[in-house]
C-alpha positions as a Markdown table, in Angstrom:
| # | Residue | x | y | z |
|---|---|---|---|---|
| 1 | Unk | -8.5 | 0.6 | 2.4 |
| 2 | Unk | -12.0 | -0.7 | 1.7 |
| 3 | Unk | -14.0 | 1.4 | -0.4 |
| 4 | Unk | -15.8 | 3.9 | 1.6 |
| 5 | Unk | -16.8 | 7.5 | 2.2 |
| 6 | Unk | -12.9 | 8.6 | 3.1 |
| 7 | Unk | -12.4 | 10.8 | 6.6 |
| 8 | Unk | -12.8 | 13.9 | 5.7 |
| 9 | Unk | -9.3 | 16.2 | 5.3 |
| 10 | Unk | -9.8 | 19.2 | 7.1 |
| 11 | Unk | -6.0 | 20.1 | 6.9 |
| 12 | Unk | -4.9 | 23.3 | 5.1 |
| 13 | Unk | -5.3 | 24.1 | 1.3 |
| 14 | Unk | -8.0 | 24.2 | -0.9 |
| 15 | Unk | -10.2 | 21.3 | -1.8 |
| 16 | Unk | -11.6 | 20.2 | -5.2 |
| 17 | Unk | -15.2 | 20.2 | -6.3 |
| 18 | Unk | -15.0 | 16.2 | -5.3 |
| 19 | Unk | -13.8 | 17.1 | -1.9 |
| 20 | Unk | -9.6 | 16.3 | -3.1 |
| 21 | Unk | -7.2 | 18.3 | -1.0 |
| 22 | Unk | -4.7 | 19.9 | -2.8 |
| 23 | Unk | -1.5 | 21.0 | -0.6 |
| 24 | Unk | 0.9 | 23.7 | -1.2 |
| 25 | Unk | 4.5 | 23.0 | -2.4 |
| 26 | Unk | 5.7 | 22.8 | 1.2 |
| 27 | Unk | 3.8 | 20.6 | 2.5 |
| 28 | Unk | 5.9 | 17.7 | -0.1 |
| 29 | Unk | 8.6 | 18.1 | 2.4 |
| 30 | Unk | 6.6 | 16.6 | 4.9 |
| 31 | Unk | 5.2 | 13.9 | 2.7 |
| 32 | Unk | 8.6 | 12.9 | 2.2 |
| 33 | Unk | 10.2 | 13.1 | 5.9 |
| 34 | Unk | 7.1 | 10.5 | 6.8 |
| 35 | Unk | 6.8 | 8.2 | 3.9 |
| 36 | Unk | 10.6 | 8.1 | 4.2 |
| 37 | Unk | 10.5 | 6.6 | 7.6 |
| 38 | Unk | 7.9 | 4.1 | 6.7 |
| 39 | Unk | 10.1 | 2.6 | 4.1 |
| 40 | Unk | 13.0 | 2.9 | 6.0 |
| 41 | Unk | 11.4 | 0.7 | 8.4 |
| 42 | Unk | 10.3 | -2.1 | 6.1 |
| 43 | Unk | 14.4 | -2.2 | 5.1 |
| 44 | Unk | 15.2 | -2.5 | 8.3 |
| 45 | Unk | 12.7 | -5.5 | 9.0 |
| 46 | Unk | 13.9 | -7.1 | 5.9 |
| 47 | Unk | 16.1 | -9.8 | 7.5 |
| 48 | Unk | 13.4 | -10.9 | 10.1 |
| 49 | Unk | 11.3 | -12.3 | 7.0 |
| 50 | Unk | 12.9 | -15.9 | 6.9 |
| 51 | Unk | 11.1 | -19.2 | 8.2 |
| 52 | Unk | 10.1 | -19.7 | 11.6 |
| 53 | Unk | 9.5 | -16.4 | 12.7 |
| 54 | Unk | 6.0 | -15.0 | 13.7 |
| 55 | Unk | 4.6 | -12.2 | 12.2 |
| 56 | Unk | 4.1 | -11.5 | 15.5 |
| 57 | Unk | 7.5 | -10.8 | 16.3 |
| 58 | Unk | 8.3 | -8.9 | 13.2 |
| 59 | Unk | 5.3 | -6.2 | 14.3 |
| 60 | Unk | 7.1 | -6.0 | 17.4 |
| 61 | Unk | 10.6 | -5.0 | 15.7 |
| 62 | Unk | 8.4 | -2.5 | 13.3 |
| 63 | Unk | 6.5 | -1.0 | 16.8 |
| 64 | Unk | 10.1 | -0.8 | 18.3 |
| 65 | Unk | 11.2 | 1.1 | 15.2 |
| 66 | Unk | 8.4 | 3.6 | 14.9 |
| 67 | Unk | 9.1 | 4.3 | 18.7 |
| 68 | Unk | 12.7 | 4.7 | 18.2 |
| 69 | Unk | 12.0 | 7.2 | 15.4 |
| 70 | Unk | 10.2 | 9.5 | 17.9 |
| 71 | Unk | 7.2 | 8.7 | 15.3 |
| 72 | Unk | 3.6 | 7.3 | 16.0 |
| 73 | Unk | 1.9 | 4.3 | 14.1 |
| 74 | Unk | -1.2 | 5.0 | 12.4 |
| 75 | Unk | -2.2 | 2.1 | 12.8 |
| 76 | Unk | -2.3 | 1.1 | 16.7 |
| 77 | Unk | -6.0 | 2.5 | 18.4 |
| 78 | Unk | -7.2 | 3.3 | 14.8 |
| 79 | Unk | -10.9 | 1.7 | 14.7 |
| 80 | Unk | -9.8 | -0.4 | 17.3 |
| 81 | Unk | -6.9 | -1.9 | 15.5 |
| 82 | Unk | -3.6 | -2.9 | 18.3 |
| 83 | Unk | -0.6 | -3.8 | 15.8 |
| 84 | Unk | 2.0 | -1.2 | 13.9 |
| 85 | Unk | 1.5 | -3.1 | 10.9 |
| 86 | Unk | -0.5 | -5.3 | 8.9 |
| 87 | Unk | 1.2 | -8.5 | 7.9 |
| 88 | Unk | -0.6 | -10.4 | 4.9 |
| 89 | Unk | 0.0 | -14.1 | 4.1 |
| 90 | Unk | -0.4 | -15.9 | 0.9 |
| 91 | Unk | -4.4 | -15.8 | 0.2 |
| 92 | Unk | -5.0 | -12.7 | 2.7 |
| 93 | Unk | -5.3 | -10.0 | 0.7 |
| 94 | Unk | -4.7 | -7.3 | 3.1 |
| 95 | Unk | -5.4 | -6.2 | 7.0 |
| 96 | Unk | -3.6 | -9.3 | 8.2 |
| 97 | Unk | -3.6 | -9.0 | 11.8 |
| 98 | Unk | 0.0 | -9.9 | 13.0 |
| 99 | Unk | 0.1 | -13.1 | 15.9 |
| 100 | Unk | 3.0 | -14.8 | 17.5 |
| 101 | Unk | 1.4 | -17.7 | 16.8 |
| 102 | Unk | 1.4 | -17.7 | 13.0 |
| 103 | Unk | 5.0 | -18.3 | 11.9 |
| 104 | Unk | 5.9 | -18.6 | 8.6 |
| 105 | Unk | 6.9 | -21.1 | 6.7 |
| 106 | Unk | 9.2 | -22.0 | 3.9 |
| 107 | Unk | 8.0 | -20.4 | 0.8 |
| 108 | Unk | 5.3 | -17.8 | 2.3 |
| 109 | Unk | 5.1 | -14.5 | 0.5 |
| 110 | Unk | 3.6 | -12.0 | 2.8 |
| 111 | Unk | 2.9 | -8.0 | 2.1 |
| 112 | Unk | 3.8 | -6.1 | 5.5 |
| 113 | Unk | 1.9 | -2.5 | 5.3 |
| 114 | Unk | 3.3 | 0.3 | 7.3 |
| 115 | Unk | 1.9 | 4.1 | 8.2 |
| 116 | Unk | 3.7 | 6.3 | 10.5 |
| 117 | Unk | 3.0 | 10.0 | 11.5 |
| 118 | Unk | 6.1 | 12.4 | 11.5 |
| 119 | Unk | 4.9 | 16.1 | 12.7 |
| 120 | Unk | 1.5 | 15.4 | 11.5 |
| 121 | Unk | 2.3 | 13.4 | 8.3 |
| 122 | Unk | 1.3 | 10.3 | 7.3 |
| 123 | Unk | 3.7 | 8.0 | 5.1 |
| 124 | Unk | 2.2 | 5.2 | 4.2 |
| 125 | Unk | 3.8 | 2.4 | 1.4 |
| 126 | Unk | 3.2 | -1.8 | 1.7 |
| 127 | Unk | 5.9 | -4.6 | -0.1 |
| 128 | Unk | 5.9 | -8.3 | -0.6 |
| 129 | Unk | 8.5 | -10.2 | 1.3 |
| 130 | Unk | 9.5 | -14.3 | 1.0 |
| 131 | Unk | 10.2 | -16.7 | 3.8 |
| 132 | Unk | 12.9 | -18.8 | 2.4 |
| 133 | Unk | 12.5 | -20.0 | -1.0 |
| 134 | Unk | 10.4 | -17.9 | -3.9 |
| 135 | Unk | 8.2 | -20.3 | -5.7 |
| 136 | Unk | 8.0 | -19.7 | -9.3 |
| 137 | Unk | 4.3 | -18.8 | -9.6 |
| 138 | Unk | 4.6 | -16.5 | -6.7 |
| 139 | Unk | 7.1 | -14.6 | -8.2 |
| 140 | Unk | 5.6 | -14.1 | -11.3 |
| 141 | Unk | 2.7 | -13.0 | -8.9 |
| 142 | Unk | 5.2 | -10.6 | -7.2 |
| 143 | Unk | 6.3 | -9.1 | -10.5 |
| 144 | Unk | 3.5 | -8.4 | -12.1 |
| 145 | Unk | 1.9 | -6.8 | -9.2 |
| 146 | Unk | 4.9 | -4.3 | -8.6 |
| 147 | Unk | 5.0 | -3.6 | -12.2 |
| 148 | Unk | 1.0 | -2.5 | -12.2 |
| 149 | Unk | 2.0 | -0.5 | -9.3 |
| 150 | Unk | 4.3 | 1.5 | -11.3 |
| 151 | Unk | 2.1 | 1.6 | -14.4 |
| 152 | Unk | -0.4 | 3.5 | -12.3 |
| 153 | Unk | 1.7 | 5.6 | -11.0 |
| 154 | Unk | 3.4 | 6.4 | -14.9 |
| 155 | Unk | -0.2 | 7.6 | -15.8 |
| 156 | Unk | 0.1 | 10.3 | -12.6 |
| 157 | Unk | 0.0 | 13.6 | -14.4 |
| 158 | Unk | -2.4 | 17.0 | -14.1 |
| 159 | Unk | -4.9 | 16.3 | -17.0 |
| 160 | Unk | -5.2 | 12.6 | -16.5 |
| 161 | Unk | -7.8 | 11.4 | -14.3 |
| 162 | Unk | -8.4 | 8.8 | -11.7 |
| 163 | Unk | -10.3 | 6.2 | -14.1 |
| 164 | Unk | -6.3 | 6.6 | -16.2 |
| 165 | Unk | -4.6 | 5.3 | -13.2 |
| 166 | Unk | -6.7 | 2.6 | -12.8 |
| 167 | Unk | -7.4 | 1.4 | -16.3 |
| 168 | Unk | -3.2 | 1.4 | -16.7 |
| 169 | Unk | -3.4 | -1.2 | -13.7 |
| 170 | Unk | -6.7 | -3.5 | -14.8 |
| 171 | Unk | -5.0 | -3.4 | -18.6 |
| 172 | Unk | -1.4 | -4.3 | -18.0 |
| 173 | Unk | -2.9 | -7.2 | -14.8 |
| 174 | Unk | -5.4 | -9.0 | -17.3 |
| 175 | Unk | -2.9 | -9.6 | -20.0 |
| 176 | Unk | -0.7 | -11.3 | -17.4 |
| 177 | Unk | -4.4 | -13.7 | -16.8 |
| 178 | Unk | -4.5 | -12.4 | -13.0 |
| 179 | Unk | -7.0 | -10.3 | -12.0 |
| 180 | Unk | -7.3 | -6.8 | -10.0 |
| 181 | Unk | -9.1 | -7.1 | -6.6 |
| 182 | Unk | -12.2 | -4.4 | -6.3 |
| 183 | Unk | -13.2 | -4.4 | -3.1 |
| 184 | Unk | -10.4 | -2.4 | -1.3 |
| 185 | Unk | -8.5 | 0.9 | -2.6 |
| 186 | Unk | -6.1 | 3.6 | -2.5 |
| 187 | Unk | -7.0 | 6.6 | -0.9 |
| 188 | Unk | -5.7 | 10.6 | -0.5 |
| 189 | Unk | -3.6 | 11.2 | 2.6 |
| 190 | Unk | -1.8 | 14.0 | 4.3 |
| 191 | Unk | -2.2 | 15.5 | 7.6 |
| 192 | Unk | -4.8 | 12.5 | 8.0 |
| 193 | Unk | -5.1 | 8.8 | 7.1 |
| 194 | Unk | -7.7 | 8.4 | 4.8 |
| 195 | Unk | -8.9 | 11.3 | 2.5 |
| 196 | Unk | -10.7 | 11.5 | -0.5 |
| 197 | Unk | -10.5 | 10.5 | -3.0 |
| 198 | Unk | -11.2 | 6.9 | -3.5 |
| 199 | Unk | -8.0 | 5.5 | -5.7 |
| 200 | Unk | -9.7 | 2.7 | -8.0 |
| 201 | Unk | -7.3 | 0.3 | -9.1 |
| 202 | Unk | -9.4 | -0.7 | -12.0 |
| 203 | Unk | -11.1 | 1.4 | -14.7 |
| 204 | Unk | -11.9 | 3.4 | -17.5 |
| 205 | Unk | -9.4 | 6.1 | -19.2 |
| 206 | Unk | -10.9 | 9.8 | -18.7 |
| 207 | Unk | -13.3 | 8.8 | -15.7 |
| 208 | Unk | -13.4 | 9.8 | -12.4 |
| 209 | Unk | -11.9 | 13.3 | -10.9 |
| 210 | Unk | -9.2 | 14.6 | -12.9 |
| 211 | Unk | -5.4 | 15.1 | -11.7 |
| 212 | Unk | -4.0 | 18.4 | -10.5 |
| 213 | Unk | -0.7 | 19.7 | -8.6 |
| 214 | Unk | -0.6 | 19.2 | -5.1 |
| 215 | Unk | -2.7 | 16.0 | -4.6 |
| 216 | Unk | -1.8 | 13.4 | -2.1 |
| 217 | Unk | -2.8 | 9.9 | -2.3 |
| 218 | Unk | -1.7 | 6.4 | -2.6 |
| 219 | Unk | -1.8 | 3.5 | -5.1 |
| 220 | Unk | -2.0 | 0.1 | -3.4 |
| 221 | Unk | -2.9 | -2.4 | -5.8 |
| 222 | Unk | -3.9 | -5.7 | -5.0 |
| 223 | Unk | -3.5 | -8.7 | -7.6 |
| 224 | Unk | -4.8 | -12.2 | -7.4 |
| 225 | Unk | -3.1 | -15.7 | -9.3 |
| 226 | Unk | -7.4 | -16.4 | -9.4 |
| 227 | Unk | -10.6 | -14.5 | -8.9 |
| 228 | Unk | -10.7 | -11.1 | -7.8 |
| 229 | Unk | -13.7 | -11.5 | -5.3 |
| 230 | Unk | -12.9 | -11.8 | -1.5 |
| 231 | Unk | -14.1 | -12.2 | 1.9 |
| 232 | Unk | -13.8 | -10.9 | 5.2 |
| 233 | Unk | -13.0 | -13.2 | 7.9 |
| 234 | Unk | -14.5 | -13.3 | 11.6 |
| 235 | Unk | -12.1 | -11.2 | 13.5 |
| 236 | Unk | -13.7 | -8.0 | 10.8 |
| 237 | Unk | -10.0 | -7.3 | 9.2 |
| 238 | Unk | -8.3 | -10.0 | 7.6 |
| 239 | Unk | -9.4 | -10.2 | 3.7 |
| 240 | Unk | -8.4 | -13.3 | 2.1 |
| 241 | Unk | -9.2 | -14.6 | -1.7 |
| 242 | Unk | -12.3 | -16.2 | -2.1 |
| 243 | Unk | -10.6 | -18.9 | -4.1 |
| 244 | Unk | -8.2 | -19.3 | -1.9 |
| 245 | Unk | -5.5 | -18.2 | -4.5 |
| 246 | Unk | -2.3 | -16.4 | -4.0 |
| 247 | Unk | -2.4 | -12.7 | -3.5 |
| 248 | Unk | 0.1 | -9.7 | -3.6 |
| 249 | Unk | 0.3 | -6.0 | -2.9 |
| 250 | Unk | 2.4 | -3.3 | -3.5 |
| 251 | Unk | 1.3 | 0.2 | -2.1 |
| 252 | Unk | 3.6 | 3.8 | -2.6 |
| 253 | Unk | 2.0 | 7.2 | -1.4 |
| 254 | Unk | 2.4 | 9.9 | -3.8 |
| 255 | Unk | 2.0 | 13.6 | -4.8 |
| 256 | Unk | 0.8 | 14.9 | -8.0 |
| 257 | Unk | 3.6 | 17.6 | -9.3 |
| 258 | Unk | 3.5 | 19.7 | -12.3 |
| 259 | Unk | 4.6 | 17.0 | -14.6 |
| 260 | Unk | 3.8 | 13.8 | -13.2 |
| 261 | Unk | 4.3 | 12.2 | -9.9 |
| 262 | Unk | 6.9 | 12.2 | -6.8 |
| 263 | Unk | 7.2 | 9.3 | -4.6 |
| 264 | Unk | 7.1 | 9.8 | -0.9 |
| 265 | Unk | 7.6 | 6.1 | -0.3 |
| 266 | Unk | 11.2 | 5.0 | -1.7 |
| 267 | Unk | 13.1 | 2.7 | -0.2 |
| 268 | Unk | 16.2 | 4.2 | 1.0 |
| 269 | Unk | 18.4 | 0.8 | 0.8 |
| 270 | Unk | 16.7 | -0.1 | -3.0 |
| 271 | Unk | 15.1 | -3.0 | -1.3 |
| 272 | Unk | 11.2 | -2.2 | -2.8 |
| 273 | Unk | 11.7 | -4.3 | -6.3 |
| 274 | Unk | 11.2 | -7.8 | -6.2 |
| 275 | Unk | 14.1 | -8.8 | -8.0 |
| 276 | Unk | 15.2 | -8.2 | -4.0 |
| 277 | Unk | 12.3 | -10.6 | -2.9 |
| 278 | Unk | 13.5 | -13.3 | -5.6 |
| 279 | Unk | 16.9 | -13.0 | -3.9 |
């Protein structure tokens, strides 16, 4: 998400001093019937990722899914938005708006970004996909970007702070020589989209609100081959690189336990890592 004043959470538990929901043990169930449906429906998309389909026609297959589910899409009628998905291409670095007229081509890398609502919780979790063959740059790209994501969420623990997560992310990108985007972010979820807090994917260690039991959010980092800086095109969604460079997401949503992090967003067919995206 772009970084902003989050919706406000006004779902049950108590709430921080920075305005951070923290849910009860039971409500992780939830987390996890959701965010297991999310990623169960990128799996199942997986094989309509090859070249010469529209990205179009694969939100279709991901609106069919959600409806088969019995779920609802986050995504369609929010702010306006029409599409179960976002579908990002190359240089956009997120809120690609799907079109049966873009079709992809070989050697496209795309992120598709899912959020579903199951009984009133969000699961929400993005991966990279290839159209064909994986050029060698890109994967690299792929990798590294995957592997920040899980560095961030390795520094999840109560005690740490937000400014940990982020700095784990910024450090382990730069020494690759590809840079962190800072103009869009995670964000808490639950029982709503977007929550507080703002998850920075850059930073410094012991900033920002500190970590306790019970918080929901998600990491999404986004990781340039160039320049971090972006732009916003015309139709007031699609971000693309302002360099024009390669860019690649990874997103998981997550809750804070007593000793580190659970993932609400695994895939259930071990199609997440991008040693499956190489293949």
């Amino acid at each position: 998400m772009k970084q902003e004043n989050a919706l406000d959470d006004r779902s049950a538990g108590r709430l921080t001093k920075d305005g951070i929901r923290i849910h009860e043990a039971a409500d992780f169930a939830g987390m996890h019937r959701a965010g297991a449906l999310a990623a169960e429906i990128l799996d199942k998309i997986a094989p309509l990722v090859v070249p010469g389909v529209s990205t179009g026609a694969i939100d279709a297959a991901i609106e069919d899914a959600v409806a088969a589910a019995g779920a609802t899409s986050a995504t369609i009628g929010y702010r306006g938005y029409r599409h179960a998905s976002c579908i990002s291409v190359n240089h956009v670095v997120c809120h690609g708006i799907p079109d049966e007229g873009k079709k992809l081509k070989d050697g496209d890398i795309l992120n598709i970004d899912v959020t579903v609502i199951v009984d009133g919780w969000f699961g929400d979790t993005s991966r990279m996909y290839v159209a064909g063959r994986l050029p060698r740059k890109a994967e690299r790209l792929i990798e590294v970007t995957h592997d920040a994501l899980m560095k961030g969420i390795e520094a999840v623990r109560p005690g740490n702070t937000f400014g940990d997560i982020g700095h784990a992310i910024q450090t382990f990108v730069e020494a690759h020589r590809m840079s962190v985007v800072r103009d869009f972010c995670g964000h808490g979820l639950g029982r709503v989209f977007h929550a507080p807090p703002n998850v920075l994917h850059y930073g410094r260690p012991g900033t920002g609100p500190v970590l306790e039991e019970g918080m929901f959010f998600t990491i999404e980092p986004m990781v340039n081959l160039g320049r971090p800086e972006t732009k916003i095109l015309a139709d007031d969604w699609t971000a693309v690189t302002r360099d024009k460079s390669l860019s690649a997401q990874f997103e998981h949503s997550i809750g804070v336990t007593a000793d580190g992090a659970e993932i609400f967003t695994l895939s259930p067919a071990g199609l997440f890592h991008p040693t499956y995206a190489a293949g």
